[in-house]
N, C-alpha and C positions, 0 to 999 in steps of 0.2 A: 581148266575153267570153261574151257569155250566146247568141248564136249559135255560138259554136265547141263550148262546152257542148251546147247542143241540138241540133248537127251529130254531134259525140262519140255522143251518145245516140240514134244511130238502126240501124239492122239493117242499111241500106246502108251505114255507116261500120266496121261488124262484119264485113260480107261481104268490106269492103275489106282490111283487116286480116289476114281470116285467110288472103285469096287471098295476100297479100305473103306471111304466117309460111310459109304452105307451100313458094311459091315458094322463100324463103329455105333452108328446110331441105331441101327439093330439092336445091341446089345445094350444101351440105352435106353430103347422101347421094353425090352423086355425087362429091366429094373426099376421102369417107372410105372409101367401097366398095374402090375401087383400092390402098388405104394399108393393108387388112388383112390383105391377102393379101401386104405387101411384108416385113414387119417379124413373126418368130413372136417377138419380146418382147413387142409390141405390138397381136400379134394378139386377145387376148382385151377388150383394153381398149377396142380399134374396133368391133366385135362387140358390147361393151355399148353403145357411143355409138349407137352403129348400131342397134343394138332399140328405146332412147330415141328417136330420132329419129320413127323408123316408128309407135311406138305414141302420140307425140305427135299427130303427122300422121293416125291414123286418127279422134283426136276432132278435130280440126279438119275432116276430111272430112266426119263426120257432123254439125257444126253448121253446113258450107256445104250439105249436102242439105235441112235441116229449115228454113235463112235461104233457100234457093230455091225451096222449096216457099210461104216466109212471101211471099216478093218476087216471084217468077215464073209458076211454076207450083202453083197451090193445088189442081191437078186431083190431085198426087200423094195417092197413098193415104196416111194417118197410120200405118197397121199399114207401111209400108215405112220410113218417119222410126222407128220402135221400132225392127227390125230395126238399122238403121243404129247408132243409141244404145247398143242391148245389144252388138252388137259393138266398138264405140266403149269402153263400160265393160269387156269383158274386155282389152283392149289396152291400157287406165289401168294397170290394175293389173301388167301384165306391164313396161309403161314404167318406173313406180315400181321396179320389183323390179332390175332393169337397173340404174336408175340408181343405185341402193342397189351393187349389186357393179361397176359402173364406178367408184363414190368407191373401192370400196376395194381395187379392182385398184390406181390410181395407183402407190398406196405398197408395192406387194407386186411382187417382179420376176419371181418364180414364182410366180402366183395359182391358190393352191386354196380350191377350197369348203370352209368348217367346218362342223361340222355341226349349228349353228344358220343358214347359210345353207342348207343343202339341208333341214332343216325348212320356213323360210320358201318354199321353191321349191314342196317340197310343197301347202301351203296357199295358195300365188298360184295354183300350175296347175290346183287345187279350185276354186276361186272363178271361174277365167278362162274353165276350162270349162263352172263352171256359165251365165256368160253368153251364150256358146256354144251353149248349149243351150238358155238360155228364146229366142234370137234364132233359132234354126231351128227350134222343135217346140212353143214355151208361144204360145197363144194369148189368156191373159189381159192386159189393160192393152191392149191394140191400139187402143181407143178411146179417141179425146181426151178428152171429158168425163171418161169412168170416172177413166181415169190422172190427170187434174188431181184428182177428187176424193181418189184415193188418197195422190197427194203430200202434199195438205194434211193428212192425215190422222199427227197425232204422234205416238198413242200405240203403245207398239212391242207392245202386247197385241191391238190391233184394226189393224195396220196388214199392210198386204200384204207376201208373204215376200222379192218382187224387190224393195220400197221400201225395206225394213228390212234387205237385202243390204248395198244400195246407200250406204246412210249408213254404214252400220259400215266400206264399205272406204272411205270418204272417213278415216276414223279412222283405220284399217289401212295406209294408202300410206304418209301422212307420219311419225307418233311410232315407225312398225314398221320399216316396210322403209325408209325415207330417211335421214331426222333421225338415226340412232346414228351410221353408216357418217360423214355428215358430221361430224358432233361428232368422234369418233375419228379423222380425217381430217385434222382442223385438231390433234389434240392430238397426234401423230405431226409435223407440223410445227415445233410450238411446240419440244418435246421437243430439237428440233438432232440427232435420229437417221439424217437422212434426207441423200445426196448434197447438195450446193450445189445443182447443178444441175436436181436433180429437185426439191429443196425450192422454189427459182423458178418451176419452172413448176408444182406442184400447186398454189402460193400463186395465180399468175396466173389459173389454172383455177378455180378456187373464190370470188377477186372478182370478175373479170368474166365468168363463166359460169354459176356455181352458184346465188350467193345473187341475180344478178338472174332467173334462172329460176325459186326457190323465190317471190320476190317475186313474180313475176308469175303465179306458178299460183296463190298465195294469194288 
């Protein structure tokens, strides 16, 4: 046990991991890409899955760059591993947003934006571009040292403006843009408002898709 544990805990067992999630959702992209341009019921709903997919896929990209610079190549510059991150953190938030209006397309057979969705689009594409922007043109945190000291750094009156971004949209994905959509989602099923058949598969979709995806990002 206590070797599988401290196999578990190594960067090469991470590297491993995330080579497979990619691959997997690679193969994913490539069965959904096809299927949304078949189906215009279903076009928007692919289209969400499909941004979630990508924006998943770009932070696993950037912690195979940062796990290959730890394991292979340590020549890689650390100001390139930031780059990677910051755009990695605007593509979080654009993921979350997606998957917030893919729950709630499911249940809508003509899906329109409300407009407290197009508010929140507003303040994702705020935030998404600001990362955007410290990843092409902010040259502060580029160093390792600095940036470690700034992480550890809690208090939000002396902490730097990208650390103190960054925590807030950890708050902002989930309780904001996620968490209602699915609440409301599931209560729309309960309800018996919804087709039989579309009631079975949002059910299927939300225990074996949703809440082991919300577990695992937790």
């Amino acid at each position: 046990m206590l070797v599988i544990l401290n196999l578990i805990n190594t960067p090469h067992f991470l590297f491993c991991t995330i080579s497979i999630a990619l691959v997997i959702k690679s193969i994913l992209l490539y069965i959904l890409i096809p299927q949304a341009f078949k189906s215009p019921s279903t076009q928007k709903t692919c289209i969400f899955l499909i941004t979630v997919l990508i924006g998943s896929m770009a932070g696993e990209l950037s912690w195979q760059f940062k796990l290959s610079r730890y394991l292979f190549a340590p020549i890689i510059p650390y100001s390139a591993i930031i780059f990677f991150i910051r755009i990695a953190w605007a593509f979080l938030i654009v993921q979350y947003q997606s998957l917030g209006l893919f729950l709630d397309s499911l249940t809508e057979r003509k899906f329109k934006l409300s407009l407290i969705q197009k508010l929140l689009l507003i303040s994702t594409s705020i935030v998404a571009a600001y990362y955007i922007y410290l990843a092409l043109f902010d040259t502060e945190l580029i160093n390792e040292t600095e940036r470690h000291i700034a992480l550890s750094t809690m208090s939000p009156f002396t902490a730097n403006l990208e650390i103190t971004v960054m925590r807030h949209t950890v708050l902002y994905i989930l309780p904001i843009l996620t968490l209602p959509n699915l609440f409301l989602t599931i209560r729309k099923i309960r309800s018996n408002t919804l087709p039989k058949i579309l009631h079975h598969q949002i059910a299927v979709i939300i225990k074996y898709l949703m809440i082991p995806y919300f577990i695992a990002e937790l």
